[in-house]
Backbone as CSV, one residue per row, in Angstrom:
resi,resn,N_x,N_y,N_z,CA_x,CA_y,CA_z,C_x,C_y,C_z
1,UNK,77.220,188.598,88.766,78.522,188.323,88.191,78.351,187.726,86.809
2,UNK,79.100,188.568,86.088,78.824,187.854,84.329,80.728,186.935,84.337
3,UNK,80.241,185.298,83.403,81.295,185.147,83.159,81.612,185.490,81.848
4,UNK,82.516,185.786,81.715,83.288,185.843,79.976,84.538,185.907,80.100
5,UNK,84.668,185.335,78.600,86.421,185.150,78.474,86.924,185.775,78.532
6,UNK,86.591,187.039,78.749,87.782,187.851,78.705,88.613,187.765,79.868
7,UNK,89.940,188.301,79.672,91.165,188.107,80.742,90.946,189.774,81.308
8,UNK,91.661,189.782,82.667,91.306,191.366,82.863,91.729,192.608,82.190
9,UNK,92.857,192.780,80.947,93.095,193.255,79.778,91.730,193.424,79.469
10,UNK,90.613,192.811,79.075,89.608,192.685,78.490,89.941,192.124,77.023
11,UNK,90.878,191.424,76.778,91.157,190.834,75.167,91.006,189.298,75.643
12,UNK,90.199,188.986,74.710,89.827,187.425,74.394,91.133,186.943,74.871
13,UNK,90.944,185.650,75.724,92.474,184.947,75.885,92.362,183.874,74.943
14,UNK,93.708,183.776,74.518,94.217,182.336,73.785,94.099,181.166,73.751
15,UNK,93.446,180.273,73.362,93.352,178.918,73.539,95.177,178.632,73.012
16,UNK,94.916,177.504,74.395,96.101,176.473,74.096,95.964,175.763,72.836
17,UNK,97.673,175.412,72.724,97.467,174.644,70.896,97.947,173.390,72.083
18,UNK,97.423,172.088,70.550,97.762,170.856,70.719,99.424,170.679,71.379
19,UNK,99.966,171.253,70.440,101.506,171.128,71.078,101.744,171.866,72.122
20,UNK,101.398,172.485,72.888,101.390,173.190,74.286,100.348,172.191,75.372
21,UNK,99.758,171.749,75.022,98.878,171.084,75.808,99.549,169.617,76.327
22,UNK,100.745,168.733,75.087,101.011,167.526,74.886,102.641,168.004,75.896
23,UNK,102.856,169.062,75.469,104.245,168.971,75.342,105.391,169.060,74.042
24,UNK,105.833,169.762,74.077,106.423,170.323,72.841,107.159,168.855,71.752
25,UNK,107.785,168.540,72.790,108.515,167.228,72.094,107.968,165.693,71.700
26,UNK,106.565,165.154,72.838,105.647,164.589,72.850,105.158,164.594,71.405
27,UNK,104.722,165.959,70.813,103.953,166.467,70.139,104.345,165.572,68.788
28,UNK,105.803,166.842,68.514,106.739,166.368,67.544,106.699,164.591,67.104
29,UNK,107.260,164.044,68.334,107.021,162.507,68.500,105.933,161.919,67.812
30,UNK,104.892,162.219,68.055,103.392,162.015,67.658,103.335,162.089,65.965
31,UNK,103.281,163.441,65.751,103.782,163.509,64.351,104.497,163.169,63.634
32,UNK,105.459,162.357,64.141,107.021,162.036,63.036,106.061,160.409,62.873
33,UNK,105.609,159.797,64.337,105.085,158.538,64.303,103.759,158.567,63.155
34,UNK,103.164,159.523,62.760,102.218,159.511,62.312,102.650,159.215,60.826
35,UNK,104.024,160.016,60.710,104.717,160.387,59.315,104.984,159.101,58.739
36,UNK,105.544,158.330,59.844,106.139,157.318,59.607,105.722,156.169,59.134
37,UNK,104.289,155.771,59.995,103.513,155.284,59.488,102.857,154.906,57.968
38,UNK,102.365,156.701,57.762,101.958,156.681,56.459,102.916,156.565,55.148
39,UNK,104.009,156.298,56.128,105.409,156.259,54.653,105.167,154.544,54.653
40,UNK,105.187,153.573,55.777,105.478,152.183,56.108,104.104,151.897,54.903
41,UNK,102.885,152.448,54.718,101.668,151.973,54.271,101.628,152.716,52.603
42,UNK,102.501,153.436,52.400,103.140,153.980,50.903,103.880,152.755,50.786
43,UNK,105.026,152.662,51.378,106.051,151.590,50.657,105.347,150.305,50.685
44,UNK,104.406,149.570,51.767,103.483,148.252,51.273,102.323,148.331,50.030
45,UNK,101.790,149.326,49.933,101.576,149.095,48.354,101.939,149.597,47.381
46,UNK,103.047,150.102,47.039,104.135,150.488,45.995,104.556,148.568,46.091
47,UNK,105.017,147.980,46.918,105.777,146.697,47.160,104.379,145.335,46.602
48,UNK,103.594,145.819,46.547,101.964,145.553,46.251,102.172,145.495,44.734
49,UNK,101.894,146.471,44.104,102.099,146.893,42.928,103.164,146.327,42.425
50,UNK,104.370,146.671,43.157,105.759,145.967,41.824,105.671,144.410,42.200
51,UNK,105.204,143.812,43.081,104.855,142.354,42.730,104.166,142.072,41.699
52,UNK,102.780,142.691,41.772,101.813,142.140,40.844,102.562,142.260,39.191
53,UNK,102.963,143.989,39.141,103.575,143.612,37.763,104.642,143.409,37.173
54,UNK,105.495,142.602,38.559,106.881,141.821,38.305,107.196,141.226,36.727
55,UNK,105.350,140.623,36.171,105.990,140.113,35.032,106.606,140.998,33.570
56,UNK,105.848,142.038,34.093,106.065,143.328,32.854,107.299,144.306,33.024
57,UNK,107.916,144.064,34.383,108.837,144.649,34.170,110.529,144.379,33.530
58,UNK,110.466,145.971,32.852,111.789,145.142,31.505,112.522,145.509,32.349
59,UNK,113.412,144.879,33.164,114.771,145.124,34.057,116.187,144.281,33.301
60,UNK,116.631,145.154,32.193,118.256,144.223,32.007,119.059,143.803,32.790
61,UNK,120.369,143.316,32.418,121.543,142.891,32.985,121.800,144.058,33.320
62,UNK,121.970,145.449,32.731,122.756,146.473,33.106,122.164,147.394,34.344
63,UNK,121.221,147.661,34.343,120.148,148.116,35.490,119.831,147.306,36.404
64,UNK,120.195,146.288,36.635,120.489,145.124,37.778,121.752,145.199,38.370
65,UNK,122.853,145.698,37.279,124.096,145.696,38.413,124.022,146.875,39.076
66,UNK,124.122,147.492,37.939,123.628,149.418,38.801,123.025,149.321,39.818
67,UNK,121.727,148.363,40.587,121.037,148.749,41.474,121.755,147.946,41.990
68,UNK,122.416,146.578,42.357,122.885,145.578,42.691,124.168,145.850,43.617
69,UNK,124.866,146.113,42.362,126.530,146.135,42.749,126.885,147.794,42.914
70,UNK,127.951,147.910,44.317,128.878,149.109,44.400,129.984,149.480,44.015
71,UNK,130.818,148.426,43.661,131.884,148.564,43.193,132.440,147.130,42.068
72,UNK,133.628,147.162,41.823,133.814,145.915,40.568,133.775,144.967,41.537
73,UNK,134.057,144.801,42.844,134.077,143.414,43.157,132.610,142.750,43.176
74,UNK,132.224,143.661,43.656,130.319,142.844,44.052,130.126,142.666,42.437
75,UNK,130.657,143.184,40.985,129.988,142.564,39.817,131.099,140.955,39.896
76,UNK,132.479,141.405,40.007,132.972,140.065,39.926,132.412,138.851,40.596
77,UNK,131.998,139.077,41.986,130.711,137.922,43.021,129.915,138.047,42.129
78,UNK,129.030,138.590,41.475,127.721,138.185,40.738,128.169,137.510,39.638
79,UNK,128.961,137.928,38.849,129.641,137.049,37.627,130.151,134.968,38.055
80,UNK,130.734,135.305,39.173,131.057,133.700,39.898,129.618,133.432,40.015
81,UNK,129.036,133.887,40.913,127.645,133.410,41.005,126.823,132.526,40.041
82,UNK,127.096,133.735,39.120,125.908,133.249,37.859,127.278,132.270,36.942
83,UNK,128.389,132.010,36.920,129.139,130.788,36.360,128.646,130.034,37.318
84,UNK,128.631,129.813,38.420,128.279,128.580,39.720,127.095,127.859,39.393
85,UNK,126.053,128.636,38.862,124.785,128.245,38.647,123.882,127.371,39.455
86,UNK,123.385,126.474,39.324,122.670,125.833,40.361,123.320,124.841,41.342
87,UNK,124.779,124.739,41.452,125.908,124.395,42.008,125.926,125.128,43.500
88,UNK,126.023,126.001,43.178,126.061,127.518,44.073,127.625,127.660,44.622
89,UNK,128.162,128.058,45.179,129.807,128.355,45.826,129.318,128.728,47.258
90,UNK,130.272,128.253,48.304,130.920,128.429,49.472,131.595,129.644,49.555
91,UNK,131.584,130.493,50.702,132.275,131.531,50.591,133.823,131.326,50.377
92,UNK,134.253,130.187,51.120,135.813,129.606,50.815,136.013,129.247,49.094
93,UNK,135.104,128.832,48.788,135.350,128.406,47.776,135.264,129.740,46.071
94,UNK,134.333,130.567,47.195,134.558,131.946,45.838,135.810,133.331,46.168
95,UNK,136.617,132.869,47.667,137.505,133.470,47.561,138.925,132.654,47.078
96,UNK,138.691,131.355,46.637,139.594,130.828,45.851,139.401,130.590,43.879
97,UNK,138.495,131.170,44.115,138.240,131.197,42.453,139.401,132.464,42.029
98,UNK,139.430,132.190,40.512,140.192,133.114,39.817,140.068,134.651,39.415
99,UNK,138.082,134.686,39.810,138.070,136.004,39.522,137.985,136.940,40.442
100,UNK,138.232,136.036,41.648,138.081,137.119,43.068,139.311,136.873,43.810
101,UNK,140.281,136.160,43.385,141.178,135.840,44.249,142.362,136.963,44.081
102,UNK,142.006,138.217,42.890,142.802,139.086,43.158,142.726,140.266,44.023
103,UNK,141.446,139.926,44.604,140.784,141.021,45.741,140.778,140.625,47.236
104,UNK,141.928,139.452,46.960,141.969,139.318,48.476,140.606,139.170,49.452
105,UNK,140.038,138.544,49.205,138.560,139.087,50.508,138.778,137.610,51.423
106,UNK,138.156,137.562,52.425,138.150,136.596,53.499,136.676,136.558,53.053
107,UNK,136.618,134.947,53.343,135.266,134.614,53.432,134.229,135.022,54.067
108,UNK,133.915,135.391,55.089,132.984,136.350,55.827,132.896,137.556,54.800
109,UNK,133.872,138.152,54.699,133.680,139.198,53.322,132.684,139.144,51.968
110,UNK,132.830,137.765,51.976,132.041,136.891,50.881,130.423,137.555,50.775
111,UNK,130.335,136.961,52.178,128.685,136.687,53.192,128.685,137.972,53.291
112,UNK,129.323,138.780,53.815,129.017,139.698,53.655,128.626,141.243,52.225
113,UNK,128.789,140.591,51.596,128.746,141.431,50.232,127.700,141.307,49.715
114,UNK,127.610,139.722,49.514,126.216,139.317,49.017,124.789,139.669,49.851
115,UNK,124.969,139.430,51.217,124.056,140.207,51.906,123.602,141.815,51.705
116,UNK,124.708,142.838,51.492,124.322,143.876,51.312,123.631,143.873,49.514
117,UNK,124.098,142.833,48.933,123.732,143.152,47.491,122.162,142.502,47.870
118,UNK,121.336,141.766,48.534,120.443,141.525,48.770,119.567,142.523,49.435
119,UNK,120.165,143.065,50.506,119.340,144.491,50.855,119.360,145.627,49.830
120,UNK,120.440,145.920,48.994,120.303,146.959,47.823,119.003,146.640,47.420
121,UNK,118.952,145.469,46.572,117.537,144.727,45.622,116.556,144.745,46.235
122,UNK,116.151,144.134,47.878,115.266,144.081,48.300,114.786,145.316,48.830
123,UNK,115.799,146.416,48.636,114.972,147.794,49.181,113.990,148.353,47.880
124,UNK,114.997,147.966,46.624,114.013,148.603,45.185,113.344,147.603,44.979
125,UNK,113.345,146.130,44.764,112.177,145.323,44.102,111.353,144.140,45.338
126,UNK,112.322,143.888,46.291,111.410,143.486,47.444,112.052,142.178,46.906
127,UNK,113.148,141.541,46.167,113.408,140.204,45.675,114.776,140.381,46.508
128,UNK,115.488,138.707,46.761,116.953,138.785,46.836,117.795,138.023,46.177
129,UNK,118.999,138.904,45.670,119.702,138.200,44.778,120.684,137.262,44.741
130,UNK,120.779,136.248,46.100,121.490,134.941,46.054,120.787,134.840,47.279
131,UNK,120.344,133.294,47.243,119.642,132.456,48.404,120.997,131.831,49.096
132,UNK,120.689,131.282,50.384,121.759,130.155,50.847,121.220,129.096,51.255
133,UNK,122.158,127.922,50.392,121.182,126.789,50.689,122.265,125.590,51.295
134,UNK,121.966,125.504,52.200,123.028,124.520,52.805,124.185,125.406,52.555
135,UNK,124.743,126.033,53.173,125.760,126.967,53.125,126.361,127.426,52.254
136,UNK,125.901,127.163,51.493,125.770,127.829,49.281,125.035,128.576,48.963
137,UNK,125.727,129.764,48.661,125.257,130.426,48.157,124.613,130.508,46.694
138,UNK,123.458,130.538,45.969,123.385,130.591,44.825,122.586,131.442,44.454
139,UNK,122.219,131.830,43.093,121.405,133.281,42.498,120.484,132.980,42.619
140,UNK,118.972,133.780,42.946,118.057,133.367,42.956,117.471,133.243,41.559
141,UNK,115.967,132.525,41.441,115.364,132.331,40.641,115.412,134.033,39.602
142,UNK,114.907,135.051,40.998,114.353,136.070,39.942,115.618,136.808,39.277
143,UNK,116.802,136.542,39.682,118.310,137.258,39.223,118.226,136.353,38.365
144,UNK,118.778,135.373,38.357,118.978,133.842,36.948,118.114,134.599,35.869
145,UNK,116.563,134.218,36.209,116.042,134.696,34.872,116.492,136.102,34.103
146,UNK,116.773,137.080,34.626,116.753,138.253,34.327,118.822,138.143,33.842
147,UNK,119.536,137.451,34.052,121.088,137.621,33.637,120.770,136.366,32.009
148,UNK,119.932,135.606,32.387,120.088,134.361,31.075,119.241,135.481,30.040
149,UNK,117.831,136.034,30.405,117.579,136.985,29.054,118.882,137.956,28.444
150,UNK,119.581,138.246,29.277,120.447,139.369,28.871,121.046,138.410,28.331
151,UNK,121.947,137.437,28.147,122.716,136.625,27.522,121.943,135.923,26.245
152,UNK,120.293,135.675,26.233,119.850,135.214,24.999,119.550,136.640,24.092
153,UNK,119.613,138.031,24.753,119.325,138.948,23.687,120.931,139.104,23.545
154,UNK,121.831,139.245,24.108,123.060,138.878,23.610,123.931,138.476,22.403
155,UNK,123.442,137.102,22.448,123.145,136.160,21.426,122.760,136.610,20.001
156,UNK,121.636,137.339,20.131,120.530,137.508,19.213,121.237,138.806,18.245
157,UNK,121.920,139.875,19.450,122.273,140.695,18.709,123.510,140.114,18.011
């Protein structure tokens, strides 16, 4: 008796593929996890990189709201913000200011805005743009610096 591969057709049979062997959807699974991965270990050193050369990067006032803000109200919150200064505002207290009090928002609205304007930023530069400190909100260090240059080239022009 001879063995060989052949099937009784006499044509070479097929090896199974990986995805027939795992399971079709298994498979898929496997691969998307694999995908996914290597995207999670792209975006940590891209996030690597724009730390280190945080100091070189020229980011204005105007390309900060663009990435920042969605609509005029989130610039009007950043504008209170950066008047509040190291004070910082209460959400009660920035839906009674003058420049938001024509937008009606409830305080939770507040918290909530600024939060998404913190995930906008922290998805492109990995920074966030108002801390809370004792239930005050205020701009962070790396927003402050980057709105006072725009106001000393301001100036200048």
């Amino acid at each position: 008796m001879q063995k060989s591969d052949k099937n009784v057709h006499g044509t070479r049979g097929k090896k199974r593929s990986r995805a027939q062997k795992m399971g079709k959807f298994r498979w898929l699974n496997y691969r998307m996890d694999r995908v996914e991965e290597r995207q999670r270990r792209m975006i940590r050193l891209l996030r690597i990189a724009i730390n280190s050369l945080e100091p070189f990067i020229e980011l204005d006032d105007r390309q900060l709201r663009d990435v920042v803000c969605r609509d005029e109200v989130d610039e009007m919150l950043l504008e209170h913000l950066r008047e509040r200064g190291n004070k910082g505002t209460t959400p009660s207290e920035a839906v009674d200011c003058k420049l938001l009090k024509y937008y009606r928002l409830k305080p939770y609205q507040v918290t909530r805005r600024i939060q998404a304007m913190n995930r906008r930023l922290r998805k492109w530069l990995g920074k966030d743009v108002a801390v809370s400190m004792h239930r005050r909100w205020m701009l962070s260090r790396f927003v402050r610096k980057r709105l006072e240059e725009a106001e000393l080239a301001m100036e200048v022009e």
